[in-house]
Rosetta silent file (secondary structure, phi, psi, omega in degrees, C-alpha in Angstrom):
SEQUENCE: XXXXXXXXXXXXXXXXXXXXXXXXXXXXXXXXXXXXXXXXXXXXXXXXXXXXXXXXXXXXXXXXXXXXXXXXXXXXXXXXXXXXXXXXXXXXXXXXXXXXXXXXXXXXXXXXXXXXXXXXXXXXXXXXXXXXXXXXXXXXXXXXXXXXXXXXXXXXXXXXXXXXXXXXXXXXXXXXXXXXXXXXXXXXXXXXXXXXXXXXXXXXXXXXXXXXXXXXXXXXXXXXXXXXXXXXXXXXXXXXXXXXXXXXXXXXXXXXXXXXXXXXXXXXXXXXXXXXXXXXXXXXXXXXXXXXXXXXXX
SCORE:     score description
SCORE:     0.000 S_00000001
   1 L     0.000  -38.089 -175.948  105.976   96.447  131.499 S_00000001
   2 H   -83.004  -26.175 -178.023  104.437   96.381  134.831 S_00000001
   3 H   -58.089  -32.465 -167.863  104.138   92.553  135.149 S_00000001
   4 H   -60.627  -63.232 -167.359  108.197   92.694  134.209 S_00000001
   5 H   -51.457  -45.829 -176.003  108.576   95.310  137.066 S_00000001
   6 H   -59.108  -43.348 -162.311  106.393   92.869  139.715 S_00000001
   7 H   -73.368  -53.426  163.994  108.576   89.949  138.331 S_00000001
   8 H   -43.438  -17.487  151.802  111.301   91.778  139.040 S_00000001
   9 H   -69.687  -62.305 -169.765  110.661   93.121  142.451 S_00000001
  10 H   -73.992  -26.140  171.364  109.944   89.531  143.710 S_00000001
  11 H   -69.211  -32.015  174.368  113.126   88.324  142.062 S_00000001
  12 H   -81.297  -14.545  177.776  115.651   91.468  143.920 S_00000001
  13 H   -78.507  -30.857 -177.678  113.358   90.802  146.947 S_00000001
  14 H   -77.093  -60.121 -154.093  114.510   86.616  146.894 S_00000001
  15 H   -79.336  -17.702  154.672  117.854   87.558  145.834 S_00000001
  16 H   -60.236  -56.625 -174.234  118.522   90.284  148.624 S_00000001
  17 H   -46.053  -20.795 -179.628  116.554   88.591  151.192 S_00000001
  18 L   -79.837  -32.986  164.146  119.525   85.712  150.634 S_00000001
  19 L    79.221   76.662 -168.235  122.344   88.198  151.305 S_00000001
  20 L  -122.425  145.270  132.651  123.991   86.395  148.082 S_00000001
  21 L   -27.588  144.093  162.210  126.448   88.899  145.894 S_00000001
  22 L   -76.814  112.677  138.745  125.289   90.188  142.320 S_00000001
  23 L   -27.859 -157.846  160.045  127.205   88.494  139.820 S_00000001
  24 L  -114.770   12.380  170.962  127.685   89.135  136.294 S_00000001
  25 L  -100.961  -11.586 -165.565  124.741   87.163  135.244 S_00000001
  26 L    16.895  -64.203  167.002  122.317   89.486  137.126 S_00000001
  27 L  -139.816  148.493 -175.024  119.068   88.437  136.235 S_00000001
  28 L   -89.272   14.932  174.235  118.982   85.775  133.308 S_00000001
  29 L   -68.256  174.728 -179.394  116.360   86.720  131.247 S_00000001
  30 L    44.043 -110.287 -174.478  116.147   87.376  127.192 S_00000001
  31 L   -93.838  128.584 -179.546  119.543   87.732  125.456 S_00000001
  32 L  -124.629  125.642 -177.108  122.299   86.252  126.928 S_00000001
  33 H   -25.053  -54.799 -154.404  126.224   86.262  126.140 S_00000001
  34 H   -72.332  -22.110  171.248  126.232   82.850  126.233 S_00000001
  35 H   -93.388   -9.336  171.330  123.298   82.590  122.918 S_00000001
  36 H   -48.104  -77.531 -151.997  125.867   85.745  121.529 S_00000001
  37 H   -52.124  -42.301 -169.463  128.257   83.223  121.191 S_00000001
  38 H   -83.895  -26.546  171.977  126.679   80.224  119.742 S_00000001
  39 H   -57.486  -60.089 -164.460  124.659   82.975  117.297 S_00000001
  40 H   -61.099  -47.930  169.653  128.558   83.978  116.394 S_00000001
  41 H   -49.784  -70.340 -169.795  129.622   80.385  115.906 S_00000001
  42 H   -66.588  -12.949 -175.837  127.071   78.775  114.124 S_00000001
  43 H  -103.728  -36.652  174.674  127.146   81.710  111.533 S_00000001
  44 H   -54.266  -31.462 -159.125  131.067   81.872  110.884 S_00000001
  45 H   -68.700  -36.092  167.488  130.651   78.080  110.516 S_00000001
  46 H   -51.737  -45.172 -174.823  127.898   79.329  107.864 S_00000001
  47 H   -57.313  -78.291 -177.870  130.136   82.130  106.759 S_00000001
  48 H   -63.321   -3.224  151.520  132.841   79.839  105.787 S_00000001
  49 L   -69.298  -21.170 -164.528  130.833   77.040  103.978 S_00000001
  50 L  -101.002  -65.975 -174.979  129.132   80.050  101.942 S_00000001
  51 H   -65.303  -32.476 -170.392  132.896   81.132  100.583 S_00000001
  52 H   -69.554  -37.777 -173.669  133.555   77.637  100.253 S_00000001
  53 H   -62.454  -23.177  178.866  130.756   76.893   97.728 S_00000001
  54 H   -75.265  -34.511  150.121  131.950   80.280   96.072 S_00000001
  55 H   -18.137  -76.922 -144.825  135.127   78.364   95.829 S_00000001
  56 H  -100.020  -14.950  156.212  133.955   75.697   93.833 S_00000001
  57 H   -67.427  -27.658  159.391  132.202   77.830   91.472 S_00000001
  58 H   -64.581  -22.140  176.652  134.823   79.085   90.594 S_00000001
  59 L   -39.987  175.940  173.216  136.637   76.210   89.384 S_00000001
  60 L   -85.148  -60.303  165.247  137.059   75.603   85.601 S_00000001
  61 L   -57.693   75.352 -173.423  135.443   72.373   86.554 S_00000001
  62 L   -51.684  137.983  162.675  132.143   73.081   88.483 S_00000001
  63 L  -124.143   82.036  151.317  130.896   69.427   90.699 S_00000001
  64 H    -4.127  -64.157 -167.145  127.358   70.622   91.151 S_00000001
  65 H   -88.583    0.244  129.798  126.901   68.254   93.968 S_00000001
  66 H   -28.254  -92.366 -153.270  130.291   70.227   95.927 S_00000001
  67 H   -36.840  -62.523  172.772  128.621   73.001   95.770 S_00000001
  68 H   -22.051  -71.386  170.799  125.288   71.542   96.456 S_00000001
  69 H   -28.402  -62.242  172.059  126.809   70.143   99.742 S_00000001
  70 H   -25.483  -72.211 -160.714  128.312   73.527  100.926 S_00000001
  71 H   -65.791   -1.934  177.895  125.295   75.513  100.491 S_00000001
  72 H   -98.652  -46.319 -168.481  122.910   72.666  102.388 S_00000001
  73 H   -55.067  -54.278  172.404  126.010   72.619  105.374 S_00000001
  74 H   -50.055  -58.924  179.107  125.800   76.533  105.306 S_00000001
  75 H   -69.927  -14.465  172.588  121.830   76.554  105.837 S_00000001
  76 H   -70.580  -11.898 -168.525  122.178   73.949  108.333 S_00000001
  77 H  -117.232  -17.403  167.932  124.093   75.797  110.421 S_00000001
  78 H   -57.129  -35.808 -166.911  122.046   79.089  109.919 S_00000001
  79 H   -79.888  -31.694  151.066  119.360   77.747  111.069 S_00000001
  80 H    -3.351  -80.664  176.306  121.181   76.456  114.180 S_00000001
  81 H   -34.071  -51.090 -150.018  122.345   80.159  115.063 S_00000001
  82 H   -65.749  -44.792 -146.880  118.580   81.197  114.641 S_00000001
  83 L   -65.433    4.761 -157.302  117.211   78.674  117.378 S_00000001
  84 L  -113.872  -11.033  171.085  119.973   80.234  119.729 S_00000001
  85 L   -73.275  140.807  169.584  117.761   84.074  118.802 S_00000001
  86 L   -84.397   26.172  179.218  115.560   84.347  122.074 S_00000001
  87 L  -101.177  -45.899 -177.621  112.887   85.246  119.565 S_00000001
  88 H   -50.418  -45.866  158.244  112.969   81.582  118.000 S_00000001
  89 H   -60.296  -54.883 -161.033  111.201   79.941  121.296 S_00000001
  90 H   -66.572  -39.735  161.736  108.886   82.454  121.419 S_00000001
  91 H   -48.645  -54.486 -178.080  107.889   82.134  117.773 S_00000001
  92 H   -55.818  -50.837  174.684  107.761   78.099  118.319 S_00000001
  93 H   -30.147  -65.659 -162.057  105.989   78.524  121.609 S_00000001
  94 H  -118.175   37.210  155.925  103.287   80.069  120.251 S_00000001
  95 H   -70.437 -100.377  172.678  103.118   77.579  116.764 S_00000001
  96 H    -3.426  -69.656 -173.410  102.198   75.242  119.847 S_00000001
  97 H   -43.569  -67.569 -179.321   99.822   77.219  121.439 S_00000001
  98 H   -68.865  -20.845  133.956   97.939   77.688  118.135 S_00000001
  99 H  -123.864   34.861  161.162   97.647   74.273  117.627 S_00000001
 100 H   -65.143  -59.807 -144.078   96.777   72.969  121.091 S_00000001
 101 L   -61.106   -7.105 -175.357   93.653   75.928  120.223 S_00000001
 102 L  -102.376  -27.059 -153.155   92.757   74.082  116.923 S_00000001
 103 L  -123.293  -44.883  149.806   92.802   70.671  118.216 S_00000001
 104 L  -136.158  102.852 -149.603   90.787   71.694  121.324 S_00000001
 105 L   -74.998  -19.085  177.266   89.124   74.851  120.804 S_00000001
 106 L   -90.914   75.947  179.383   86.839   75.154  124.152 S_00000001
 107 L  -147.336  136.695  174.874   89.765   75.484  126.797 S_00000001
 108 L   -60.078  158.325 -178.519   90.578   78.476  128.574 S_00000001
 109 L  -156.355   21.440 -170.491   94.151   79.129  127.218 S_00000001
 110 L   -83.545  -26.667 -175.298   94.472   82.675  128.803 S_00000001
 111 H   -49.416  -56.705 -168.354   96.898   81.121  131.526 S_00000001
 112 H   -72.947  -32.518 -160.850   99.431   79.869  128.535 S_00000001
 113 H   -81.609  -82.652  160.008   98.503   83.772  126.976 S_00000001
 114 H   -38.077  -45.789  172.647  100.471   85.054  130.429 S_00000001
 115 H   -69.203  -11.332 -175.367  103.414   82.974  130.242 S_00000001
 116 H   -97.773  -39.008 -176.761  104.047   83.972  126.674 S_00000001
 117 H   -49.747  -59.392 -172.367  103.690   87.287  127.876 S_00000001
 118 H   -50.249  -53.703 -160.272  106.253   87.135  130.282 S_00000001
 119 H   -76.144  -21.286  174.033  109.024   85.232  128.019 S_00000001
 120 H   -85.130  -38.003 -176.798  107.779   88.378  125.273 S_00000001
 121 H   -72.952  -29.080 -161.285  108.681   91.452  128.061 S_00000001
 122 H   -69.304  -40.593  157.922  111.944   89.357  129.025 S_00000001
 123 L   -69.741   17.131 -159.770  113.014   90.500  125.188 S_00000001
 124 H   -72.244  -14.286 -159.409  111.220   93.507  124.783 S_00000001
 125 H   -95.733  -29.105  179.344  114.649   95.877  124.754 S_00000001
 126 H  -115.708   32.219  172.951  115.053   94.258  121.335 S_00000001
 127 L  -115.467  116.285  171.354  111.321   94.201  119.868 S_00000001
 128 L   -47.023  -82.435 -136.624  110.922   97.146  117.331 S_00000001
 129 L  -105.004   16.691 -167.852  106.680   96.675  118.127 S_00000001
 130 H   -57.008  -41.988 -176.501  106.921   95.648  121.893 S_00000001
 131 H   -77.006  -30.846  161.222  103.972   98.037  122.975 S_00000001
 132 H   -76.527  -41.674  157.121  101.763   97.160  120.556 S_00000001
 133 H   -27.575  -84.696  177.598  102.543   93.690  121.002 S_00000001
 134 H   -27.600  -37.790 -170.106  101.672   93.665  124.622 S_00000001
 135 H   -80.195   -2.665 -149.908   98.802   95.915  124.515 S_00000001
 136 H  -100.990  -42.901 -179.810   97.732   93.209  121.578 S_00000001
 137 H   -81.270  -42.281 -170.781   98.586   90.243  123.997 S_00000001
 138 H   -76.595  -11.023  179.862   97.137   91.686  127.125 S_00000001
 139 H   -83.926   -8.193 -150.170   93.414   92.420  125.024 S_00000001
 140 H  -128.189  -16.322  161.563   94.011   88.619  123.845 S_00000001
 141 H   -66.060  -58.790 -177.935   94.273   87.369  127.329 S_00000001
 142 H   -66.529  -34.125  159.253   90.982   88.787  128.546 S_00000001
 143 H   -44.998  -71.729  168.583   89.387   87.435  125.494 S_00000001
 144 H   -35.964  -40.284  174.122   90.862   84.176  126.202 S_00000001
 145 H   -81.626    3.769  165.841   89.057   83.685  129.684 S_00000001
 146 H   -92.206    2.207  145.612   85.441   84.085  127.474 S_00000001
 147 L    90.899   17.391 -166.198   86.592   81.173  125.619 S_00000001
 148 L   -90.575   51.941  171.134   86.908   83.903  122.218 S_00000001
 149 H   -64.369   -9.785 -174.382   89.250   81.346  120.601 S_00000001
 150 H   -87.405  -36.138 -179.246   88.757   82.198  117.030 S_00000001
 151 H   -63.004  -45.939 -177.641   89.623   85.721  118.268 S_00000001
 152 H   -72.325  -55.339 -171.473   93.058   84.602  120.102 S_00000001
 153 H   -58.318   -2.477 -177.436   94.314   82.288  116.980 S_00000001
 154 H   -89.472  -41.552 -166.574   93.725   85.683  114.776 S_00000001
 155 H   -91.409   -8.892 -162.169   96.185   87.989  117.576 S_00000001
 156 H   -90.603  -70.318 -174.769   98.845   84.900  117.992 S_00000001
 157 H   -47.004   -9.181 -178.948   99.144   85.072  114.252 S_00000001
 158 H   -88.461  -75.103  164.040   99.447   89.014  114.250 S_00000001
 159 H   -10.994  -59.004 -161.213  102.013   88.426  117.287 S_00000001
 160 L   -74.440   -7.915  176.077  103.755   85.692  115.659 S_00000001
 161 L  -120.672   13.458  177.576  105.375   88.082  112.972 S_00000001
 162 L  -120.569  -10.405  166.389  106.104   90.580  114.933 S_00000001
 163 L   -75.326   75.795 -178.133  108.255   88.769  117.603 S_00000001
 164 L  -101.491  159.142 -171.691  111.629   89.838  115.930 S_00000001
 165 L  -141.603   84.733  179.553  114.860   90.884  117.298 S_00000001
 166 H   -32.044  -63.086 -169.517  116.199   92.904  113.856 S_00000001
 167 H   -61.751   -4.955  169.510  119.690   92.841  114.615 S_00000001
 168 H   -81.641  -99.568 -158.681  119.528   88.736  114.696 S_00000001
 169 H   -58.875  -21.977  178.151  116.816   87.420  112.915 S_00000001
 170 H   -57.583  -54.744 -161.734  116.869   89.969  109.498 S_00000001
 171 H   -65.703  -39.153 -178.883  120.635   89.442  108.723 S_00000001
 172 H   -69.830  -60.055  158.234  119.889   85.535  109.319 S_00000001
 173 H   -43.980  -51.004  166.353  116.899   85.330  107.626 S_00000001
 174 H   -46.450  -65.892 -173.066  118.292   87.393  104.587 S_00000001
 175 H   -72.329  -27.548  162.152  121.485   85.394  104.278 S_00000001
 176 H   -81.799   -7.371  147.019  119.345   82.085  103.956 S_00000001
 177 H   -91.822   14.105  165.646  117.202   82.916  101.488 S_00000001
 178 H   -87.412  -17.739  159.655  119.633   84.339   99.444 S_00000001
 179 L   -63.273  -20.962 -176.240  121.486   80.851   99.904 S_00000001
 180 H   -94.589  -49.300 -177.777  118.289   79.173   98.545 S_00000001
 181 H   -68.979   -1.399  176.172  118.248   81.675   95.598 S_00000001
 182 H   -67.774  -55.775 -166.722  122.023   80.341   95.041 S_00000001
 183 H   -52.944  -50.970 -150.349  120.599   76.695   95.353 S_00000001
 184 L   -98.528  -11.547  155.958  118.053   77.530   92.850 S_00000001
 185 L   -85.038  -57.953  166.763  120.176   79.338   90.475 S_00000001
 186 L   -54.368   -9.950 -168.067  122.546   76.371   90.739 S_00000001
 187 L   -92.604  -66.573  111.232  120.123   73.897   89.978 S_00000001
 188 L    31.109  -19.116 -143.926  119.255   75.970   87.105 S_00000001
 189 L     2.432   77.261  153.157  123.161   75.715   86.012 S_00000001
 190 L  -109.320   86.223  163.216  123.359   79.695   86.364 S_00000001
 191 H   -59.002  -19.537  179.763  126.486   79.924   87.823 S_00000001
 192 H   -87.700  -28.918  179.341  126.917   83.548   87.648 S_00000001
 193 H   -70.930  -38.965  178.176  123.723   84.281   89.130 S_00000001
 194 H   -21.788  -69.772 -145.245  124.912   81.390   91.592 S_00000001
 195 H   -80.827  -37.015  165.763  127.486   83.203   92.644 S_00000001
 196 H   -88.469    3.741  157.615  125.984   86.751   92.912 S_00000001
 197 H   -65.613  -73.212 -177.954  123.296   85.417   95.346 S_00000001
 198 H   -43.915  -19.282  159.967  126.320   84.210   97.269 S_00000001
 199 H   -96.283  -51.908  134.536  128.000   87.307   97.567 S_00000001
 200 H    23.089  -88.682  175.039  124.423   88.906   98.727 S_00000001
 201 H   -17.490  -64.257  166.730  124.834   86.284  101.065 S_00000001
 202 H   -10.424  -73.365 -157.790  128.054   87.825  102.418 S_00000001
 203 H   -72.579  -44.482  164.619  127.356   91.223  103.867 S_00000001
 204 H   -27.574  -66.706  179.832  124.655   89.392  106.513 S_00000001
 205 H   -55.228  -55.223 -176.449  126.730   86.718  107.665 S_00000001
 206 H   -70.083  -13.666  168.689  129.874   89.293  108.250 S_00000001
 207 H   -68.038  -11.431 -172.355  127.400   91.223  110.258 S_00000001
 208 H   -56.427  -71.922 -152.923  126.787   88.504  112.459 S_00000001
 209 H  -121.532   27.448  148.566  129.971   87.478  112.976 S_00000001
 210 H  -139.444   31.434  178.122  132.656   90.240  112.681 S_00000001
 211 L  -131.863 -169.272 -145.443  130.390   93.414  112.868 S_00000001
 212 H   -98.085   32.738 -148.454  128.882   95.374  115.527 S_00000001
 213 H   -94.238   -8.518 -174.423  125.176   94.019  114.994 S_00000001
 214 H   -90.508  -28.679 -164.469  125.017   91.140  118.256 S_00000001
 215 H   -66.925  -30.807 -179.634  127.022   93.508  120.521 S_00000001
 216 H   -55.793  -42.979  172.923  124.516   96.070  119.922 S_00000001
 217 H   -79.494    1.338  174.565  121.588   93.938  120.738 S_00000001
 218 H   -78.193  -59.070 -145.595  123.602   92.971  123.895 S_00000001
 219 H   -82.550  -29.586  174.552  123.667   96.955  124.454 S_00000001
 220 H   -84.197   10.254  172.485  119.674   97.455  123.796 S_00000001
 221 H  -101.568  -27.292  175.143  119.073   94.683  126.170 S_00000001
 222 H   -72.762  -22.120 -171.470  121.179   95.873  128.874 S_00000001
 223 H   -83.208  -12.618  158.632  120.553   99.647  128.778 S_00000001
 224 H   -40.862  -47.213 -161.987  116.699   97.939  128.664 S_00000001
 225 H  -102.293  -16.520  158.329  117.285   96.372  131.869 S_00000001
 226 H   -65.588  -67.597 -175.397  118.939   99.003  133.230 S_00000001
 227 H   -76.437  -11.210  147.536  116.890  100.968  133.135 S_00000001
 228 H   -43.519  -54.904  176.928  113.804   98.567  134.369 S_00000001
 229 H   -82.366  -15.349  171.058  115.732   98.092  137.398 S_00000001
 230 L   -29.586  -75.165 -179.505  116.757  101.842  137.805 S_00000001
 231 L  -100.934   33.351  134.542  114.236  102.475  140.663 S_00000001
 232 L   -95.286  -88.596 -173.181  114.142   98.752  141.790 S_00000001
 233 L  -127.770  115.209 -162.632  118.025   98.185  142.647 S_00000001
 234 H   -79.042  -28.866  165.419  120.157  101.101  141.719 S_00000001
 235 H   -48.884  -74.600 -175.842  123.455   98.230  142.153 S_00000001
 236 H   -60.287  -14.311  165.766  122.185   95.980  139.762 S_00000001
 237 H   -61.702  -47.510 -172.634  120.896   99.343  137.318 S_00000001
 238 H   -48.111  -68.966 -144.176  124.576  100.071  137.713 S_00000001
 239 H   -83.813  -27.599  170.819  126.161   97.124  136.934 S_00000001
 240 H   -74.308  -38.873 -164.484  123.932   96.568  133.337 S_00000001
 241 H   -67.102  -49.239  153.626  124.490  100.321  132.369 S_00000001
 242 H   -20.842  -82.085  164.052  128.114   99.168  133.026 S_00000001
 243 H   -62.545   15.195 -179.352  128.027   96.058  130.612 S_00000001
 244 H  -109.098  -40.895  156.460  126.025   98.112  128.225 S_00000001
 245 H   -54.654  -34.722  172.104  129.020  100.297  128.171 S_00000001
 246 H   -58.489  -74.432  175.301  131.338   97.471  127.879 S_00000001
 247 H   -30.999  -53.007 -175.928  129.512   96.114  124.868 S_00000001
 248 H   -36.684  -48.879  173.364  129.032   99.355  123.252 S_00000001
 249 H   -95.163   12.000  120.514  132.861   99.630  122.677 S_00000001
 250 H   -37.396  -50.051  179.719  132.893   96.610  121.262 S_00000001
 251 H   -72.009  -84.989 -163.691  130.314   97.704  118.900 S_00000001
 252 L   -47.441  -24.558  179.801  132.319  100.849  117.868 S_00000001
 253 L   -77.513    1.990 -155.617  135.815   99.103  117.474 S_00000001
 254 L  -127.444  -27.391 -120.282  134.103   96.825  115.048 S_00000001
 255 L   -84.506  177.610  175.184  131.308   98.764  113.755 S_00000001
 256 L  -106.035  167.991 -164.266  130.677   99.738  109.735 S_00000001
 257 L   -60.982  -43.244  172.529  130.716  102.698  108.552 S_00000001
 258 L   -46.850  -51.656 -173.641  126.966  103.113  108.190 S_00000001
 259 L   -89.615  -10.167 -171.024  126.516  102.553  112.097 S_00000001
 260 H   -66.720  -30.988  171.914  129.592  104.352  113.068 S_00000001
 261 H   -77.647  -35.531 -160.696  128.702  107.673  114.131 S_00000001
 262 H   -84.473  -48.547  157.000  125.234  107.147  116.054 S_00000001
 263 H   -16.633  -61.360  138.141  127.703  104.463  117.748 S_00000001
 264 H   -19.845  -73.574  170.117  129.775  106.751  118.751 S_00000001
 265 H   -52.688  -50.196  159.382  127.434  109.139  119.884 S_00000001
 266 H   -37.598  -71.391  178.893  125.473  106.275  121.970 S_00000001
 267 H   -32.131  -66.247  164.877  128.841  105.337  123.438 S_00000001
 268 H   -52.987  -72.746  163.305  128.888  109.119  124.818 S_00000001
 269 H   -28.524  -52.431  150.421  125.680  109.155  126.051 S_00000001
 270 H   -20.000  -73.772  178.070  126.192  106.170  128.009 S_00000001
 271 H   -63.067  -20.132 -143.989  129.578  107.060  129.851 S_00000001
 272 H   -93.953  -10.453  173.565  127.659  110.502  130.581 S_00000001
 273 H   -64.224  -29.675 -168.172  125.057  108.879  132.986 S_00000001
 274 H   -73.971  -22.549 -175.703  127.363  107.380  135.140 S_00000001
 275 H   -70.832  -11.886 -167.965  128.663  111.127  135.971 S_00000001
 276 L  -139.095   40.370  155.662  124.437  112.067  137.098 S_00000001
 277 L   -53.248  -31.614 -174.017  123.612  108.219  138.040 S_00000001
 278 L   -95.488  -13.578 -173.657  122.138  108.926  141.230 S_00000001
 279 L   -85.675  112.864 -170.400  119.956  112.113  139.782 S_00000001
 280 H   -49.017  -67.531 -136.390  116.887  110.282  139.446 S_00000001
 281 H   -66.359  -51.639 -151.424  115.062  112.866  136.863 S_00000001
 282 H   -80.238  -16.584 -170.363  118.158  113.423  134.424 S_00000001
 283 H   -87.049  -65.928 -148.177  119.161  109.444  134.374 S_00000001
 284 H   -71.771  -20.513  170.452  115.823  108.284  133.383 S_00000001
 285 H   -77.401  -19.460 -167.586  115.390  111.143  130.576 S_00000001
 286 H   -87.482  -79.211 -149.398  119.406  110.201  129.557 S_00000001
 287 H   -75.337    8.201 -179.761  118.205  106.293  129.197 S_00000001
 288 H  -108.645  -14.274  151.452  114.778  106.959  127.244 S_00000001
 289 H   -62.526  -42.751  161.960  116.721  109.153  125.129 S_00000001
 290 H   -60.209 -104.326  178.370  119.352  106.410  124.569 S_00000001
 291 H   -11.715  -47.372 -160.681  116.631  103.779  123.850 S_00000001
 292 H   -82.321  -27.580  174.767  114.794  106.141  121.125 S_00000001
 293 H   -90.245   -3.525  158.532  118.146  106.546  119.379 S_00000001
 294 H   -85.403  -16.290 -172.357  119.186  102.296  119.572 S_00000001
 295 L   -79.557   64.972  151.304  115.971  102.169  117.622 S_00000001
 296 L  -121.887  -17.268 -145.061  117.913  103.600  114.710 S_00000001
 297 L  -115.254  110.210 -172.876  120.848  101.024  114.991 S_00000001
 298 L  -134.790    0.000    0.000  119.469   98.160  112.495 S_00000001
């Protein structure tokens, strides 16, 4: 958190110092509308490839290798979506990492330890484990300049399963292996089982891409970044608490029934900061209060 805060100071000091307008991109880190969308794409394109295969089970005449097709088109495009999670570099990233340290194991690598750090805080509003991660990465840094490589390839691998963004990567992860348990049923020629993997399959995919689960992680990244920037630049605190509100009702016109009330309730919470925005004490107790209740929103 405090390197995020430093990075973040020298980035509102360059971008003031410029006399430039905030946008609506405000600072471009983690989750961004623009990977919403292509998450939202690539999984209706999944979505519909998934019904289509249930399609063809149904015929009286099953063609194996239909189906077959679907359900390979459908994982092809899941996996798409995933690389478009900002958790999906950061997993690869530090694949990489782990085997530059295997291939040459005496090299300082604490430098490479920081930059993963950084690209790990810029998501941190949507990591379930963010504090231990960090406190796990910043002990794995200092290690790192003693050359304690068997020791770093031990915390990257700890690290590496814990850089998740739930509201993404579960529902994604979920609906493709239950597409592989279709494939594998189908192979099998258990069509009925086929088919109830594939409705499994279902309830993920519509969260993706007609239920309230990306606008939500849109809403823990912004009221994140709100409140980061809260006593750095109270405009730009503004203007994410703003799109965190925007999103929010997004989430609730859409949301299921499961998620619907604490939605609701969030939603309130939200609008009520803007009435006590400038009272330092009660906004920052309003948006850590907020936070501890999106960690409920799965």
């Amino acid at each position: 958190m405090v390197r995020l805060v430093i990075f973040l100071l020298f980035f509102l000091y360059s971008f003031n110092s410029k006399g430039e307008n905030i946008n609506q991109i405000y600072l471009n880190e983690g989750l961004t509308e623009n990977q919403v969308y292509n998450i939202r794409l690539f999984t209706t394109r999944a979505l519909n490839l998934v019904l289509d295969a249930y399609s063809s089970l149904n015929k009286k005449r099953i063609i194996r290798k239909e189906t077959y097709t679907y359900l390979d088109a459908s994982l092809f495009f899941l996996n798409e979506a995933h690389q478009y999670s900002p958790s999906y570099i950061i997993y690869r990233q530090i694949e990489a990492l782990e085997k530059r340290i295997q291939l040459y194991p005496d090299e300082d690598y604490s430098e490479d330890l920081k930059t993963l750090l950084i690209y790990i805080e810029e998501i941190s509003g949507n990591l379930e484990d963010y504090d231990y991660v960090r406190k796990k990465l910043e002990d794995t840094i200092k290690k790192a300049a003693f050359l304690e490589n068997q020791y770093v390839l031990d915390s990257l691998e700890i690290i590496k399963e814990k850089v998740s963004i739930p509201l993404i990567d579960d529902p994604l992860t979920e609906a493709k292996n239950l597409i592989g348990i279709a494939k594998d049923h189908l192979k099998a020629r258990e069509y009925k089982k086929s088919k109830q993997a594939l409705e499994l399959a279902l309830n993920p995919l519509i969260n993706i891409s007609y239920r309230e689960n990306l606008y939500m992680a849109l809403v823990k990244e912004y009221i994140h970044k709100g409140k980061v920037t809260y006593n750095l630049n109270r405009r730009i605190s503004l203007r994410y608490l703003e799109a965190s509100l925007y999103a929010v009702n997004k989430a609730f016109y859409v949301s299921s029934r499961e998620n619907r009330d604490l939605i609701k309730m969030l939603r309130e919470d939200i609008r009520l900061i803007f009435k006590n925005f400038y009272d330092e004490k009660n906004t920052e107790k309003m948006l850590n209060d907020i936070i501890e209740k999106l960690k409920n929103i799965r």
